[in-house]
Every structure is written in C-alpha cells, then in structure tokens.
Biopython code that builds the backbone (N, CA, C, O; Angstrom):
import numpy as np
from Bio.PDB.StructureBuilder import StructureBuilder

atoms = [
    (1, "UNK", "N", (-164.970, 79.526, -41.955)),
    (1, "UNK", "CA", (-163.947, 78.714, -42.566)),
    (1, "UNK", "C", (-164.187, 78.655, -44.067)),
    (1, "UNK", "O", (-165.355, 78.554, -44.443)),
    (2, "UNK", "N", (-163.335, 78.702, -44.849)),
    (2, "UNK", "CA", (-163.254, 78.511, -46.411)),
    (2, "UNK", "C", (-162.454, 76.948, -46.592)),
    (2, "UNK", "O", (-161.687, 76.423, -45.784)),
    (3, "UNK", "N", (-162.904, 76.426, -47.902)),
    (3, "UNK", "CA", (-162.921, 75.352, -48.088)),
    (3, "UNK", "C", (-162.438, 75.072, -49.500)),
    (3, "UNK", "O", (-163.154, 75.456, -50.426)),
    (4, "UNK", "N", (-161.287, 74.437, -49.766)),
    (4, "UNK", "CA", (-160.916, 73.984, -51.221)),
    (4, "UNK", "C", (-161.049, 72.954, -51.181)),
    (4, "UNK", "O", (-160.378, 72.519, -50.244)),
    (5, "UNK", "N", (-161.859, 71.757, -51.964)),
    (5, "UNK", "CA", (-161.271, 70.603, -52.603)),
    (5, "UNK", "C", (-160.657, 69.988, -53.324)),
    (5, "UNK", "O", (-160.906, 70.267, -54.497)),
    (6, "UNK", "N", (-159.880, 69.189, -53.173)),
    (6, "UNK", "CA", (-159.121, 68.891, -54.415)),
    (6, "UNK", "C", (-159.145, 67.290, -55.034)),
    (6, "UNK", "O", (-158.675, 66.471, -54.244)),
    (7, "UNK", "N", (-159.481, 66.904, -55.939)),
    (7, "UNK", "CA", (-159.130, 65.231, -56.208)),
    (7, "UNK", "C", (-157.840, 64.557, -56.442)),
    (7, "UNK", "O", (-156.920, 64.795, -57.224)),
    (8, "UNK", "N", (-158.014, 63.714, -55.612)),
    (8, "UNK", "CA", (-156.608, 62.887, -55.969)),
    (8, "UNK", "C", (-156.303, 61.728, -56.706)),
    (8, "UNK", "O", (-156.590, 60.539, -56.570)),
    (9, "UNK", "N", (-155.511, 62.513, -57.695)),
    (9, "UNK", "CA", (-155.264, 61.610, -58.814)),
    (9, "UNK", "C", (-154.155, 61.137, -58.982)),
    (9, "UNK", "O", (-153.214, 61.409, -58.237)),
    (10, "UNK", "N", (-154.057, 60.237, -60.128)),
    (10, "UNK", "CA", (-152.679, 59.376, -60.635)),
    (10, "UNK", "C", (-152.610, 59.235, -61.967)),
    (10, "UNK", "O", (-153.493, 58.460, -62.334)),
    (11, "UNK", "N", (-151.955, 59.636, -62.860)),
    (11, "UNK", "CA", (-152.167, 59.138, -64.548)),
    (11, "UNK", "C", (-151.650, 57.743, -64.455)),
    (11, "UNK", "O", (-151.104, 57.135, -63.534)),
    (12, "UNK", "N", (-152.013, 57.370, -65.809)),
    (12, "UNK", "CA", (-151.860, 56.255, -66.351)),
    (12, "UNK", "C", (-152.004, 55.960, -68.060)),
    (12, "UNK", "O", (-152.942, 56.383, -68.736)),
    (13, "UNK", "N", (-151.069, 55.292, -68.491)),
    (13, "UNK", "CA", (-151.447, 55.143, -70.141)),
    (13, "UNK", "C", (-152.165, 53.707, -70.700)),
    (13, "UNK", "O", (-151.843, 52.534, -70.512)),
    (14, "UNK", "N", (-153.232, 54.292, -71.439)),
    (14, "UNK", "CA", (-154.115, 53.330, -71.916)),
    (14, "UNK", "C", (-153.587, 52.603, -72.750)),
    (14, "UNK", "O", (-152.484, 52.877, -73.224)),
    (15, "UNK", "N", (-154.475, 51.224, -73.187)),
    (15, "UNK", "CA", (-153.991, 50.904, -74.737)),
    (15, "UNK", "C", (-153.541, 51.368, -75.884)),
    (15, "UNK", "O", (-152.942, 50.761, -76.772)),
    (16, "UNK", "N", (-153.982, 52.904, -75.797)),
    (16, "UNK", "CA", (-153.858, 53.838, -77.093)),
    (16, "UNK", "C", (-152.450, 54.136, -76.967)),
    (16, "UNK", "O", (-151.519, 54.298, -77.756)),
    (17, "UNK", "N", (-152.600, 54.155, -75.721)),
    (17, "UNK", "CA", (-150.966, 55.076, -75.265)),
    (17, "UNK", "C", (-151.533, 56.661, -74.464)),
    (17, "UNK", "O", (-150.937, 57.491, -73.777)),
    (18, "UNK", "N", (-152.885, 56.559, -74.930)),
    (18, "UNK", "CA", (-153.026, 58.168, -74.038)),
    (18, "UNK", "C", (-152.947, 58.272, -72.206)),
    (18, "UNK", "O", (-152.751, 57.332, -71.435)),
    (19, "UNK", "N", (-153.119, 59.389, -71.940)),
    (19, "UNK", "CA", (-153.022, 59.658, -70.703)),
    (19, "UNK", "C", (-154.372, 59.318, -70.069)),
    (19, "UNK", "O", (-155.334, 59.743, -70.709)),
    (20, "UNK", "N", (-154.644, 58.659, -68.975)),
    (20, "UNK", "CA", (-156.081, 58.404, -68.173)),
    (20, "UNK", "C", (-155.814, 59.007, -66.739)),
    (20, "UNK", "O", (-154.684, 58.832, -66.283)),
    (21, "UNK", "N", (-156.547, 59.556, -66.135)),
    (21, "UNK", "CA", (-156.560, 60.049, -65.016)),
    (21, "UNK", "C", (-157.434, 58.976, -64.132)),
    (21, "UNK", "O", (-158.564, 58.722, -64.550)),
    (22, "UNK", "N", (-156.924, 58.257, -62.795)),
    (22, "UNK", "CA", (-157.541, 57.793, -61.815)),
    (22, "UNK", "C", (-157.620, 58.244, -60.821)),
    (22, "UNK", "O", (-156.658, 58.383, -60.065)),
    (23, "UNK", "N", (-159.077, 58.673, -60.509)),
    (23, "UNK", "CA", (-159.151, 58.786, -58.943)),
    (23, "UNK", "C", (-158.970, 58.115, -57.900)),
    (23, "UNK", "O", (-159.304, 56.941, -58.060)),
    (24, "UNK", "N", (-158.523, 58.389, -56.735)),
    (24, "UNK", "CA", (-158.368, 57.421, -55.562)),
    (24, "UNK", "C", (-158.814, 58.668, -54.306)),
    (24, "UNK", "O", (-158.830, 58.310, -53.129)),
    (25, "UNK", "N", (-159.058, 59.688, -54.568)),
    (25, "UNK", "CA", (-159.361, 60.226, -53.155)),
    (25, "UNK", "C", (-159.475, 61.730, -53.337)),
    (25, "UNK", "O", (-159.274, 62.290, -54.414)),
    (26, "UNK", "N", (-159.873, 62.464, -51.993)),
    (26, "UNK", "CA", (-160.532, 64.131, -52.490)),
    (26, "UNK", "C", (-159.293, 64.368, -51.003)),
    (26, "UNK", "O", (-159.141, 63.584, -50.065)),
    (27, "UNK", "N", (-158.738, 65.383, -51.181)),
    (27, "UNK", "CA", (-158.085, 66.390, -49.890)),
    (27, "UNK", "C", (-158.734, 67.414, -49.898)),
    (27, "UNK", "O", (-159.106, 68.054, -50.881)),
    (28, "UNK", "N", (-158.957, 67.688, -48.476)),
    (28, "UNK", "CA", (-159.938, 69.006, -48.486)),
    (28, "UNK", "C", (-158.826, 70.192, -47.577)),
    (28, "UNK", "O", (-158.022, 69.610, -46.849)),
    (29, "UNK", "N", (-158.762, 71.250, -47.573)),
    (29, "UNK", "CA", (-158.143, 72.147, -46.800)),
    (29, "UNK", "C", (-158.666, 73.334, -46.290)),
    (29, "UNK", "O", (-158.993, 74.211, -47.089)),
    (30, "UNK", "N", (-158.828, 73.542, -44.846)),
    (30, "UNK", "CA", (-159.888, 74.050, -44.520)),
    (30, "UNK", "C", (-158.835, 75.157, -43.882)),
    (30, "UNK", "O", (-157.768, 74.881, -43.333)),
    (31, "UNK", "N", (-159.528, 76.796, -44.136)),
    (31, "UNK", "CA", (-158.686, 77.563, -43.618)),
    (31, "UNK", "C", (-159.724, 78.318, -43.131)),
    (31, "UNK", "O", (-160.746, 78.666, -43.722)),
    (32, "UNK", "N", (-159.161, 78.687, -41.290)),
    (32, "UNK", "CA", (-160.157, 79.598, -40.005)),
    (32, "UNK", "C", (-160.014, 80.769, -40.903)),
    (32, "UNK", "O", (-158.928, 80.884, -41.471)),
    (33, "UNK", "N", (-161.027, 81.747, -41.148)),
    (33, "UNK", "CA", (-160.710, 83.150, -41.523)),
    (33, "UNK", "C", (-160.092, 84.053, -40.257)),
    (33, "UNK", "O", (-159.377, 85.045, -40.398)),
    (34, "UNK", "N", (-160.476, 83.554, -39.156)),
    (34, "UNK", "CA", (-159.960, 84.179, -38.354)),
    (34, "UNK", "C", (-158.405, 84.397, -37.923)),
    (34, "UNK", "O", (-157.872, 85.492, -37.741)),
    (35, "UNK", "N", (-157.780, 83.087, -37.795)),
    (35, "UNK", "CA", (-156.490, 82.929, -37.649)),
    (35, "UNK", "C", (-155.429, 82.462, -39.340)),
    (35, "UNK", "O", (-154.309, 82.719, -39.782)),
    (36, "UNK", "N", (-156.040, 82.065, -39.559)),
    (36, "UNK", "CA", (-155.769, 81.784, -40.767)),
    (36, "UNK", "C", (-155.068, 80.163, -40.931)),
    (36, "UNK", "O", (-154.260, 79.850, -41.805)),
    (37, "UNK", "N", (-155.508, 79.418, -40.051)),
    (37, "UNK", "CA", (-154.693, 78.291, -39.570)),
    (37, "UNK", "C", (-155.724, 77.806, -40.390)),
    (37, "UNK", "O", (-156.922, 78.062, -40.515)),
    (38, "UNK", "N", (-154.535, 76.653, -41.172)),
    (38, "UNK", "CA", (-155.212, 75.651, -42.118)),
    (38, "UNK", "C", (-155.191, 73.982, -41.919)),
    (38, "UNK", "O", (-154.114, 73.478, -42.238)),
    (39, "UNK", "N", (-155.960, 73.285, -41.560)),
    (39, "UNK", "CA", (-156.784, 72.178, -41.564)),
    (39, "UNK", "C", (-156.619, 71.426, -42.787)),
    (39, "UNK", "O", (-156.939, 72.041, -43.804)),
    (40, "UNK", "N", (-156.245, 70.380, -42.918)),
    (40, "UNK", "CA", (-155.614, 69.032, -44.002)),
    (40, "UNK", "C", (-156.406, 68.070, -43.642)),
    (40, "UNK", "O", (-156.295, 67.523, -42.545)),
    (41, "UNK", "N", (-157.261, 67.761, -44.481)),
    (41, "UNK", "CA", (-158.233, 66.430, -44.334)),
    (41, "UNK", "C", (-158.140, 65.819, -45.612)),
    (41, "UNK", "O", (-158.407, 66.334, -46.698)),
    (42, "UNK", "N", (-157.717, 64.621, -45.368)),
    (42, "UNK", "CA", (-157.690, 63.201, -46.677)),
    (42, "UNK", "C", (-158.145, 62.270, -46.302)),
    (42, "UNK", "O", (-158.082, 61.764, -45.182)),
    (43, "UNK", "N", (-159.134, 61.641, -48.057)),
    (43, "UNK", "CA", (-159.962, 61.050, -47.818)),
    (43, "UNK", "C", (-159.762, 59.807, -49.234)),
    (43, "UNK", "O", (-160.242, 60.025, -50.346)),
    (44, "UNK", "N", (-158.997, 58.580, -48.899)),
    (44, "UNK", "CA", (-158.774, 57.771, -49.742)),
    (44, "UNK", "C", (-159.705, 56.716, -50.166)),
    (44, "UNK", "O", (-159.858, 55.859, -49.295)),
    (45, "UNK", "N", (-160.347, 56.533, -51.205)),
    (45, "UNK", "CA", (-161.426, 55.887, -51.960)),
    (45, "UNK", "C", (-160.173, 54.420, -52.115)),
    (45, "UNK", "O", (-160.273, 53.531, -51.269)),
    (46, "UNK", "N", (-159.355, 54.327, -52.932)),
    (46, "UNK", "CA", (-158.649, 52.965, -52.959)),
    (46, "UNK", "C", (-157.135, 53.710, -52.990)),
    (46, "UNK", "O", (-156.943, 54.905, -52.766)),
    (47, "UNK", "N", (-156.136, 52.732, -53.316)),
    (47, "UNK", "CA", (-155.015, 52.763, -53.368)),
    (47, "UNK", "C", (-154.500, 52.664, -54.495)),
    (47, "UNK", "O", (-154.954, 51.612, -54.944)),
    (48, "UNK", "N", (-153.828, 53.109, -55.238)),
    (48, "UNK", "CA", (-153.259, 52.218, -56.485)),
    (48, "UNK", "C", (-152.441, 51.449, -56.439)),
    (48, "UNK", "O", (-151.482, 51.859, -55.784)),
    (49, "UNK", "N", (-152.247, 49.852, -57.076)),
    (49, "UNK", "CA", (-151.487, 48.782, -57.052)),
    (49, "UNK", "C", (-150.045, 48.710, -58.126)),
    (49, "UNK", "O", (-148.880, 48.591, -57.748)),
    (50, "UNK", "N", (-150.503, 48.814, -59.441)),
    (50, "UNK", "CA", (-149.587, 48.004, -60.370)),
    (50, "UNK", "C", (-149.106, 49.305, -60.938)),
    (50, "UNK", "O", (-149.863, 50.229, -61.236)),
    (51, "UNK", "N", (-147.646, 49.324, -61.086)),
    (51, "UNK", "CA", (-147.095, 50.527, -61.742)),
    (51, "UNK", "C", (-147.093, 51.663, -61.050)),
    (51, "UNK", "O", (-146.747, 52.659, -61.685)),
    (52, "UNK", "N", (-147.459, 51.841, -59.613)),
    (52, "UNK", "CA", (-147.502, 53.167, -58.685)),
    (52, "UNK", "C", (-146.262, 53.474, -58.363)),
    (52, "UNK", "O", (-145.382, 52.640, -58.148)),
    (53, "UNK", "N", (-146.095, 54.996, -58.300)),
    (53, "UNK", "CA", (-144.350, 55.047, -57.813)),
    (53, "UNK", "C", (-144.630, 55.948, -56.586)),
    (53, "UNK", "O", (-143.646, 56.571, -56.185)),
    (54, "UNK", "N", (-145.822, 56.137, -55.900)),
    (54, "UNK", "CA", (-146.411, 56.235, -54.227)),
    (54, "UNK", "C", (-146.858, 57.506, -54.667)),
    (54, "UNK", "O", (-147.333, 58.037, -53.664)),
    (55, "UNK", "N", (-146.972, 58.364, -55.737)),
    (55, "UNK", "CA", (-147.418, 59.673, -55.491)),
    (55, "UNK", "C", (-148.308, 59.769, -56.024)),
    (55, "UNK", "O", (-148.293, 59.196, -57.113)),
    (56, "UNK", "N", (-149.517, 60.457, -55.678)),
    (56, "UNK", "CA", (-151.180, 61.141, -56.295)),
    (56, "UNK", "C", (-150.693, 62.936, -56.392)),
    (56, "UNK", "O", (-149.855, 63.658, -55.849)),
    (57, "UNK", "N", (-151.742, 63.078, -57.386)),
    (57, "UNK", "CA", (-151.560, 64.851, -57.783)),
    (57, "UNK", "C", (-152.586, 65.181, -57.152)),
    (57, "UNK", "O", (-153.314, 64.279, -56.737)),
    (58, "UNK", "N", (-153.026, 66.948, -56.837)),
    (58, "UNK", "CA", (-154.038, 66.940, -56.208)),
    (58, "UNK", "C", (-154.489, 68.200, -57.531)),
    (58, "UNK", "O", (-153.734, 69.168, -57.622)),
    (59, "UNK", "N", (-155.484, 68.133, -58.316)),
    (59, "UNK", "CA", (-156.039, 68.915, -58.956)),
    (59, "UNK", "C", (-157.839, 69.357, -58.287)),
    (59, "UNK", "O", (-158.659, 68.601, -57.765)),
    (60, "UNK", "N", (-157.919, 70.552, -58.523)),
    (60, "UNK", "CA", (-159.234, 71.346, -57.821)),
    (60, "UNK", "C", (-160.279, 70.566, -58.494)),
    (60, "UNK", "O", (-160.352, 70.241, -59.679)),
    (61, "UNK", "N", (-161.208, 70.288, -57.355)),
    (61, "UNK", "CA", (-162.396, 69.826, -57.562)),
    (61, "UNK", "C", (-163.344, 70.144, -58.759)),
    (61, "UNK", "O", (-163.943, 71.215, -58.652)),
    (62, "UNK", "N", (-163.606, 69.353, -59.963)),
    (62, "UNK", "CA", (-164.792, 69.976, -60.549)),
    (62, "UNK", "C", (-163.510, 70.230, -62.085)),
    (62, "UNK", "O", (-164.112, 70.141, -63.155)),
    (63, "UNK", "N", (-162.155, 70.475, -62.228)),
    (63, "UNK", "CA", (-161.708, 70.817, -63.328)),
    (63, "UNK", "C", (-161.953, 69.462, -64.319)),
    (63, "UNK", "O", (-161.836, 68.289, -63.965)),
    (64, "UNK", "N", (-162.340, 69.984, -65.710)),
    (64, "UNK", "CA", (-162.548, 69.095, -66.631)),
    (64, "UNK", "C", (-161.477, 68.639, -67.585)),
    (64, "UNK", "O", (-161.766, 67.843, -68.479)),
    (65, "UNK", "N", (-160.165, 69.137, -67.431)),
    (65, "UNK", "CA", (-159.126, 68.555, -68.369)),
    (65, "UNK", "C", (-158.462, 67.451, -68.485)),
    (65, "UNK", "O", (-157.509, 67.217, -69.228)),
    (66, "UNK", "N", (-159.075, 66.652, -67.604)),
    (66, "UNK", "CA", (-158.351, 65.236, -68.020)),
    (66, "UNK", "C", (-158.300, 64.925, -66.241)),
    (66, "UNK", "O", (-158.370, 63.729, -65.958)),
    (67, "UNK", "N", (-158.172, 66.028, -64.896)),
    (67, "UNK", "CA", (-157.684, 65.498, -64.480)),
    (67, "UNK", "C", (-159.326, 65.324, -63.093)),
    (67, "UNK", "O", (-159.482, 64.861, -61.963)),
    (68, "UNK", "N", (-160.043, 65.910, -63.972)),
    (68, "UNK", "CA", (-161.363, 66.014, -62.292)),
    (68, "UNK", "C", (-162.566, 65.132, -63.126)),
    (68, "UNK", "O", (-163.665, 65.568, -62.784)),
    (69, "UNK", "N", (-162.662, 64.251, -63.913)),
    (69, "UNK", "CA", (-163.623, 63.179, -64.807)),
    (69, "UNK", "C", (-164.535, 62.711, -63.813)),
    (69, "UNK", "O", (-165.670, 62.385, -64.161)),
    (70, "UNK", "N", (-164.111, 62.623, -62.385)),
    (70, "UNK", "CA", (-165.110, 62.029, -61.337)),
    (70, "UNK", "C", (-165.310, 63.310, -60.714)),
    (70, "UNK", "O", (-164.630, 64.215, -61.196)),
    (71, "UNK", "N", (-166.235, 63.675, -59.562)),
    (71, "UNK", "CA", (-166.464, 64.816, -58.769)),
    (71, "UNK", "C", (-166.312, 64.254, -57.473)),
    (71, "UNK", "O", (-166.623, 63.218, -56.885)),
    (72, "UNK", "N", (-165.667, 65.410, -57.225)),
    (72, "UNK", "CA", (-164.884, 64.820, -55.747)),
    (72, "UNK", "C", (-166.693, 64.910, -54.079)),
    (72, "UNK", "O", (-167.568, 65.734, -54.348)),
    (73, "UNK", "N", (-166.770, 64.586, -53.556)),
    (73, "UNK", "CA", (-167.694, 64.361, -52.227)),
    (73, "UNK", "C", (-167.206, 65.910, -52.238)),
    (73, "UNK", "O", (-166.179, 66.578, -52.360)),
    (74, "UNK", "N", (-168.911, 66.084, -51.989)),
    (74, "UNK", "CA", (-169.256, 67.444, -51.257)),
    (74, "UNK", "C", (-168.501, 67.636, -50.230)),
    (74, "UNK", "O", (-168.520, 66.550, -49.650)),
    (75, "UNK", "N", (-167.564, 68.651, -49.392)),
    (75, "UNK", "CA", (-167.226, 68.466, -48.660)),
    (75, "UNK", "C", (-167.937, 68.106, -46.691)),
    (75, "UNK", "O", (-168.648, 68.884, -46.055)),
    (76, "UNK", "N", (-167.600, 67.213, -46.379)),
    (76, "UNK", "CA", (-167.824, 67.385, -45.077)),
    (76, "UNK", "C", (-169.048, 65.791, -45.180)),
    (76, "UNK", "O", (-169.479, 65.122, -44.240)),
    (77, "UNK", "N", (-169.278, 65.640, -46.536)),
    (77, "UNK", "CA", (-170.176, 64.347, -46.703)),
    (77, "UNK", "C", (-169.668, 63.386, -47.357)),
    (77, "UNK", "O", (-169.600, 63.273, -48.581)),
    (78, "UNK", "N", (-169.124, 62.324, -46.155)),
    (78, "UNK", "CA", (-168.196, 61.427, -45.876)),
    (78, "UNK", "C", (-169.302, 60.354, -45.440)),
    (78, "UNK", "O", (-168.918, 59.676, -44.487)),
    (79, "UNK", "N", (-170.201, 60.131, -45.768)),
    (79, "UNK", "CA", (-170.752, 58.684, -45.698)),
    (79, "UNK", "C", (-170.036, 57.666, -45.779)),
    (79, "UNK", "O", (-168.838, 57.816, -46.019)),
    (80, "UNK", "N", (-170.584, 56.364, -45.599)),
    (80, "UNK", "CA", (-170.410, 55.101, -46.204)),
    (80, "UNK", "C", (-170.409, 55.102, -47.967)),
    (80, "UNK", "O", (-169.782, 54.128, -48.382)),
    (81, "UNK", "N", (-170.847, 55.784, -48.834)),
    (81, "UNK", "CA", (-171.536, 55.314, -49.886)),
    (81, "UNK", "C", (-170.045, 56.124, -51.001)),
    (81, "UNK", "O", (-169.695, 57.288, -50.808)),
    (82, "UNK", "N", (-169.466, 55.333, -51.953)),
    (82, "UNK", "CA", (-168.196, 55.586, -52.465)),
    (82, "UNK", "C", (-169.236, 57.065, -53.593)),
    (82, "UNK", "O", (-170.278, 57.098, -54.247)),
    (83, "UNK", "N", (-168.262, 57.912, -53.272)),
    (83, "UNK", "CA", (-169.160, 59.406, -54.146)),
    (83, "UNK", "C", (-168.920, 59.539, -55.920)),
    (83, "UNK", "O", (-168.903, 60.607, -56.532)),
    (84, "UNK", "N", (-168.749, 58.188, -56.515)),
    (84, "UNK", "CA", (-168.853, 58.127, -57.735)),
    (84, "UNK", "C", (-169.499, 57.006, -58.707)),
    (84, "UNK", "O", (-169.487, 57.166, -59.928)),
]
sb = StructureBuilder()
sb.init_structure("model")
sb.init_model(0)
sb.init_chain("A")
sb.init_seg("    ")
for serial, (resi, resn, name, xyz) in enumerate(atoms, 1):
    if name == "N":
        sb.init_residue(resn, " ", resi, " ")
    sb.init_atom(name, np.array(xyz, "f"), 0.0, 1.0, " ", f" {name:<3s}", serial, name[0])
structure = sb.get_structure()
C-alpha cells in the first residue's frame, strides 16, 4: 500500500490582515498497489468555530508555504497524544 498525507487546513486573517493557516486535522489516502482501490482516512484534531464557512483544504504533508507550519501524525500513529 502507498500512502499520502495531507493536513487539514483553514486560512484565516490576522491582525495584520495577513493570511494564517490553521490546522485542524491530517487525511490520509491509502492506495492497494494491487487493485488500486483507495482507502480515505480522517483524522480531526478540533473543529473550527468563529467565521467557518464548513470547508478545510487539504495540502501535502510537510509543505512549508504557509499551508503545512504544523506536521501532520506519522501515518497510522493515532495515539491519544495531539501530534503538535
């Protein structure tokens, strides 16, 4: 099986007015090499409250442009313990 992660994010504008990226959760997508059937696993850290219009982005695990600032859980290590 091959494995992408992705973090799930939400912008938001700061005091400055700039753009902030919040995490709330990692989607993982797991594809059989064999069949090629792909596997959807989500994994929500919180929710967002004030100003949400219900949608998160999903940018690849580990990118540094504004939108991966936290690192998403190794995959498959889903403890108790929040991975940031």
């Amino acid at each position: 099986m091959s494995k992408r992660v992705y973090n799930l994010v939400r912008p938001r504008e700061d005091k400055q007015g700039r753009t902030r990226w919040d995490r709330h959760g990692v989607l993982i997508i797991e594809t059989d090499r064999g069949t090629g059937e792909e596997r959807i696993t989500v994994r929500l850290d919180s929710i967002p409250a004030h100003g949400w219009d219900g949608w998160l982005r999903g940018f690849a695990a580990g990118r540094r442009d504004g939108a991966g600032d936290r690192q998403a859980a190794p995959a498959g290590d889903f403890g108790d313990d929040v991975p940031f």
